[in-house]
Legacy VTK file of the C-alpha trace (Angstrom):
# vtk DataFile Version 3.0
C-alpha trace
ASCII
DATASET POLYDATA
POINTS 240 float
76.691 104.402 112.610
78.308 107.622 111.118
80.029 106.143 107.818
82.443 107.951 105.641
82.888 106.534 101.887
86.302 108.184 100.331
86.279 108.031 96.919
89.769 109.223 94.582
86.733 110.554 91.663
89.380 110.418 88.919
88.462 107.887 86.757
84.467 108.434 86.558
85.342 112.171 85.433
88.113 111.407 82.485
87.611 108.180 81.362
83.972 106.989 79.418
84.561 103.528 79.943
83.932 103.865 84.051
81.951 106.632 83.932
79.179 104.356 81.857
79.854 102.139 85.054
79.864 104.413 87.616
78.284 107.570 86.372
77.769 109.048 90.000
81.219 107.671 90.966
82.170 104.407 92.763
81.449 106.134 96.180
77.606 106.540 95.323
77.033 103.659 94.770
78.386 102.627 97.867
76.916 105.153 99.574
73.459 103.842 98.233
73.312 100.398 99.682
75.649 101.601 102.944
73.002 104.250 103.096
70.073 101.658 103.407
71.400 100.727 107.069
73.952 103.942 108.596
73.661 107.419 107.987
76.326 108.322 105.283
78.741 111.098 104.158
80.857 111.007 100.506
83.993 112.613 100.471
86.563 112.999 96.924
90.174 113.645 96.465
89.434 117.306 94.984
87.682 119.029 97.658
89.271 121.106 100.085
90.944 118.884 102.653
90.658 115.861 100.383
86.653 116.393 101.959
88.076 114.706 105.241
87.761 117.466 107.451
88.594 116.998 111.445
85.129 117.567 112.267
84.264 114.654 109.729
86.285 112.394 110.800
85.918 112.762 114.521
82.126 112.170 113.733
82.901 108.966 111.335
82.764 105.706 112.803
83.951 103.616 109.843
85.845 104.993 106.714
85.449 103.290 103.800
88.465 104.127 100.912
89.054 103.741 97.403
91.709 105.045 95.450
93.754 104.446 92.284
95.883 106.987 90.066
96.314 109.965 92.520
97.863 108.404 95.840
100.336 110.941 95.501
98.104 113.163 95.656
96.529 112.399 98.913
98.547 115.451 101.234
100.110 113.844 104.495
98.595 116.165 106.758
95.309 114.132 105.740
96.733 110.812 105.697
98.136 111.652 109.553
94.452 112.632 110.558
92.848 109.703 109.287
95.970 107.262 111.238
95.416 109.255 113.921
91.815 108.443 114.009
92.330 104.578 112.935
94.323 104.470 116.630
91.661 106.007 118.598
89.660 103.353 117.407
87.704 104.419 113.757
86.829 101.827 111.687
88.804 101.115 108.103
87.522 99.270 105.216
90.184 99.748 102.466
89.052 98.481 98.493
90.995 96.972 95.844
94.029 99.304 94.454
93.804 101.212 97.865
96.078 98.834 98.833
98.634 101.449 97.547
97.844 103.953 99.870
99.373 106.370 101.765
97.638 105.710 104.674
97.101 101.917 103.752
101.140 101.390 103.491
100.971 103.740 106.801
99.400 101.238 108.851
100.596 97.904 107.412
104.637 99.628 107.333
105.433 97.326 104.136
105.034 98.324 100.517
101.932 96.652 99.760
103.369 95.422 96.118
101.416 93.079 94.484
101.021 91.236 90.508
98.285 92.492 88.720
97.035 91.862 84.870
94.298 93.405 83.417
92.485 90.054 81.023
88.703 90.207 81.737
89.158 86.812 83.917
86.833 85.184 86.349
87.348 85.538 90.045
86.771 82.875 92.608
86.353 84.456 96.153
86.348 81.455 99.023
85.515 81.930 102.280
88.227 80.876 104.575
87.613 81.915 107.955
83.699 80.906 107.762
82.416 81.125 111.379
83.621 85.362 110.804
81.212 87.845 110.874
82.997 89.396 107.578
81.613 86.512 105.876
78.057 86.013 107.454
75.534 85.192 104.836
78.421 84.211 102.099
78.239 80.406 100.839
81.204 78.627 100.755
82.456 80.961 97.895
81.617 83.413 95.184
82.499 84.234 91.872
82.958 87.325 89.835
82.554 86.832 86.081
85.476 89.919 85.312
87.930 91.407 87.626
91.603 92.419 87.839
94.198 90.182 88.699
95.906 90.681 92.098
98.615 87.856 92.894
100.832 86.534 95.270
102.741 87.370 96.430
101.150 90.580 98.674
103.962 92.624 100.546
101.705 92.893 103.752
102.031 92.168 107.507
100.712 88.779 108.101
97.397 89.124 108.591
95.166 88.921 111.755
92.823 87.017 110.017
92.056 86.084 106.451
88.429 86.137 105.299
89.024 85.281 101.532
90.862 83.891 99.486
90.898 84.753 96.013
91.616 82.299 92.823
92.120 83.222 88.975
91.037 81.929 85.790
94.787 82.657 85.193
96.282 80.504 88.076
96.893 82.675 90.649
95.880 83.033 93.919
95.477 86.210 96.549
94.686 86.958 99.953
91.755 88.900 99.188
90.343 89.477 102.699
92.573 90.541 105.271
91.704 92.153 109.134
94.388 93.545 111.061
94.172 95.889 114.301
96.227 99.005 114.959
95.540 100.679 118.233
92.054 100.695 119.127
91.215 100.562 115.249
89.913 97.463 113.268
90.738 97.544 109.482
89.745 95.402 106.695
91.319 95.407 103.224
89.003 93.481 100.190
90.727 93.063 96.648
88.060 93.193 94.477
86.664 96.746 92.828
88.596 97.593 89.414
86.694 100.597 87.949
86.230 99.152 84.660
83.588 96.539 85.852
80.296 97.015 87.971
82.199 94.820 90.705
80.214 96.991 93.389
77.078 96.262 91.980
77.505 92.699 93.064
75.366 91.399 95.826
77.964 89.343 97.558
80.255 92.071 97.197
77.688 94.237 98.856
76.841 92.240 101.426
80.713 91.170 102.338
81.411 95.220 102.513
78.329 95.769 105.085
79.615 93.254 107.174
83.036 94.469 107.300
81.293 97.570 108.141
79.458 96.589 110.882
82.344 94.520 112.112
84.709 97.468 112.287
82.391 99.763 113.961
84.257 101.127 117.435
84.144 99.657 120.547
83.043 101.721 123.640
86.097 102.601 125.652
88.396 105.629 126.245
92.152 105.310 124.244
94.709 104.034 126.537
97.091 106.758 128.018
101.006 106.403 127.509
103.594 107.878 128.878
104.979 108.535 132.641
102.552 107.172 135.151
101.646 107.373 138.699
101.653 103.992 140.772
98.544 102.374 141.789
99.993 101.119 144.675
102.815 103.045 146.739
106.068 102.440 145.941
109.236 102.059 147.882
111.619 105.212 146.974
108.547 107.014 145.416
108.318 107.611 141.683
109.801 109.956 139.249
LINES 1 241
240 0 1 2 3 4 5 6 7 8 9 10 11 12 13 14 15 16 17 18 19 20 21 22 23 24 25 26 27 28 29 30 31 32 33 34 35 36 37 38 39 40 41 42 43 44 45 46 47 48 49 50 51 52 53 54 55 56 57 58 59 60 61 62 63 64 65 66 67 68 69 70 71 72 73 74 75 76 77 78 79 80 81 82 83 84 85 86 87 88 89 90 91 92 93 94 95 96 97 98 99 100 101 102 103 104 105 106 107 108 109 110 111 112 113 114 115 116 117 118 119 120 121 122 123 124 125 126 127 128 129 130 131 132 133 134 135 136 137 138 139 140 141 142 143 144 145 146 147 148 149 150 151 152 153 154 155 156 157 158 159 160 161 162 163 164 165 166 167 168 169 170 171 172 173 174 175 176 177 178 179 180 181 182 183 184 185 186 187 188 189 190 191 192 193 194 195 196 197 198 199 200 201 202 203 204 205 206 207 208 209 210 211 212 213 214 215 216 217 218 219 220 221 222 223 224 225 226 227 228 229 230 231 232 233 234 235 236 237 238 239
């Protein structure tokens, strides 16, 4: 498959703390393991077009997007071309604080709010739905030593299905991972990914985001047609 990672490319460049993280940004290292099974274009906030051309996008299969600080930045021309191409049946795997959006909040049509703390805590992922192909080759559940806090309650549609659940050395607990369908699309969202901590260097999180991948990829058929159509059958008075 042709996958696209989308990466905002803020924080690696200003702030030391990711960058010793992610030196190469969060989308190369995505792009590395990704890379290992589907051929694989990067794309950043500050290229022309946001790097999510037409031509790109009508050759990706599944678009993979992080973003934090600059959602405001994202211009709605872009954010219409990548809807448009969720309906006709792309693949979406959204990451963590892309919950926040533009094209995210798009799709859902809710705000997406959430709690959040930033304390270093541990993060218990289970796996709730575990006959899904999301979660093929995940045990029962897995932990991450340090993450951010995301809480309930999550201002999102109810979802199709839910994949994860997460729990927090604080108390709290999150629907961490979420499918939904819009038009002939498939779209995941996962919670974990702060920038601070090598969260994508994580095996299970690694193997739960080439799943999703390979779960989302398009099915084979043409987008359905709307508007005025002509019978099938003849009918009595003809049709207008």
């Amino acid at each position: 498959m042709n996958v696209t990672i989308w990466n905002e490319f803020r924080h690696e460049q200003k702030d030391e703390a990711v960058r010793s993280v992610y030196p190469d940004g969060i989308h190369q290292v995505i792009a590395d393991f990704l890379g290992k099974e589907h051929q694989v274009s990067t794309a950043t906030l500050d290229e022309p077009e946001h790097g999510l051309t037409e031509e790109l996008l009508n050759q990706t299969d599944v678009l993979v997007w992080w973003g934090h600080i600059a959602h405001h930045e994202v211009a709605d021309e872009v954010v219409e071309r990548v809807h448009k191409r969720v309906l006709e049946g792309m693949g979406l795997i959204v990451l963590h604080s892309g919950h926040f959006s533009k094209i995210f909040k798009k799709l859902m049509g809710t705000g997406c709010d959430l709690k959040w703390r930033e304390a270093d805590e541990k993060e218990r992922l289970w796996v709730v739905s575990p006959s899904h192909p999301i979660a093929e080759g995940i045990d029962e559940y897995f932990e991450l030593e340090k993450e951010e806090m995301y809480g309930e309650h999550f201002d999102i549609p109810n979802p199709d299905e839910i994949v994860f659940l997460s729990w927090f050395q604080g108390g709290e607990v999150f629907r961490s991972g979420c499918t939904y369908t819009r038009g002939n699309g498939k779209i995941f969202y996962f919670r974990p990914g702060h920038e601070t901590y090598p969260t994508f260097k994580n095996q299970h999180v690694q193997r739960v985001i080439q799943n999703a991948v390979r779960w989302a990829a398009p099915t084979k058929r043409a987008y359905p047609a709307y508007g005025n159509a002509k019978p099938l059958e003849p009918v009595p008075g003809g049709s207008k």
